[in-house]
C-alpha positions in Angstrom: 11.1 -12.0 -37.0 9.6 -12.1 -34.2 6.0 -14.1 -33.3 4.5 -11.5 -31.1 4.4 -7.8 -31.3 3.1 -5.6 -28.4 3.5 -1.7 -28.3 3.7 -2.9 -24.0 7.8 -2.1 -23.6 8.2 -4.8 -20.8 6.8 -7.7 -23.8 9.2 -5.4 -26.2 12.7 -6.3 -24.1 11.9 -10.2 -23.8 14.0 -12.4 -26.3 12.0 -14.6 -28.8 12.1 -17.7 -27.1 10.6 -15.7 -23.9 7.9 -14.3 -25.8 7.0 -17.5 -27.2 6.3 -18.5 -23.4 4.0 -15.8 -23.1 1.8 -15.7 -26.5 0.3 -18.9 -25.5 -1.4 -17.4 -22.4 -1.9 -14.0 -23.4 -5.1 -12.2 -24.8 -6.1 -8.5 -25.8 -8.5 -7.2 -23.3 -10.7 -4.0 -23.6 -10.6 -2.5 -20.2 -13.6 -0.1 -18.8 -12.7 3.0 -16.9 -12.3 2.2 -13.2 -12.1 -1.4 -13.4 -10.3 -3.3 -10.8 -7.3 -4.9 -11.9 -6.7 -5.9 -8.2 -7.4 -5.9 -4.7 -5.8 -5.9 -1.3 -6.0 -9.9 0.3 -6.8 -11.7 -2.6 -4.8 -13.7 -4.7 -4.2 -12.2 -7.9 -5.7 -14.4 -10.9 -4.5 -11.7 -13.8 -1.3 -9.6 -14.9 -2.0 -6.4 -17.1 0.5 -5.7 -19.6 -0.9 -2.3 -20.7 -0.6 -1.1 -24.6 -1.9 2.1 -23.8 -3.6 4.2 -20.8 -2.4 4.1 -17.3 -3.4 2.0 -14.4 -3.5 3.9 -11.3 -2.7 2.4 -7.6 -4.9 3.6 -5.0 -4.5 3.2 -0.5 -7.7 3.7 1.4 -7.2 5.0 4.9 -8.9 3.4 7.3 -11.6 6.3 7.1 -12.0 5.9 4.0 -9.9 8.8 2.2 -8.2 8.1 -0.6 -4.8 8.6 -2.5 -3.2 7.6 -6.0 0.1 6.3 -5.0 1.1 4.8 -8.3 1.0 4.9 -11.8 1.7 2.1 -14.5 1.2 2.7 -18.3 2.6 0.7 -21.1 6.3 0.5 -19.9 5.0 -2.0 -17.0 2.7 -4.7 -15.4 0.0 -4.2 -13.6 -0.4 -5.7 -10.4 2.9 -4.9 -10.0 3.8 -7.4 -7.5 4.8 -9.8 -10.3 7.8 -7.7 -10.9 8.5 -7.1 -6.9 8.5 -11.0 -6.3 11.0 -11.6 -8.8 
């Protein structure tokens, strides 16, 4: 049996003794609408590991405009630059 259940499909595929890793550091979070998960040029302090929802990635233009240009939900992470550094 395993010591951690998540309905988050990336937690889902780690084996047992990888999970165990991660129960020590992880906490449920209620997240508001439009709340920052992260921003451009500073270090990132938290990885998302949405349940349910979606996290969506937004560029700003220069003037200001802006444009979704991602989506994560419950089959990723959010930031997703943990997964791009690997």
């Amino acid at each position: 049996m395993r010591p951690f259940e998540s309905k988050n499909l990336f937690l889902l595929h780690l084996t047992t003794p990888q999970i165990v890793v991660f129960e020590r550091i992880l906490e449920p979070l209620a997240l508001p609408r439009d709340f920052e998960l992260a921003s451009i040029g500073l270090p990132v302090s938290h990885y998302y590991f949405l349940e349910s929802g979606i996290a969506s990635m937004v560029a700003t233009s220069p003037e200001g405009k802006k444009a979704e240009i991602g989506l994560v939900g419950r089959d990723g992470i959010s930031p997703p630059v943990l997964t791009m550094e690997a």
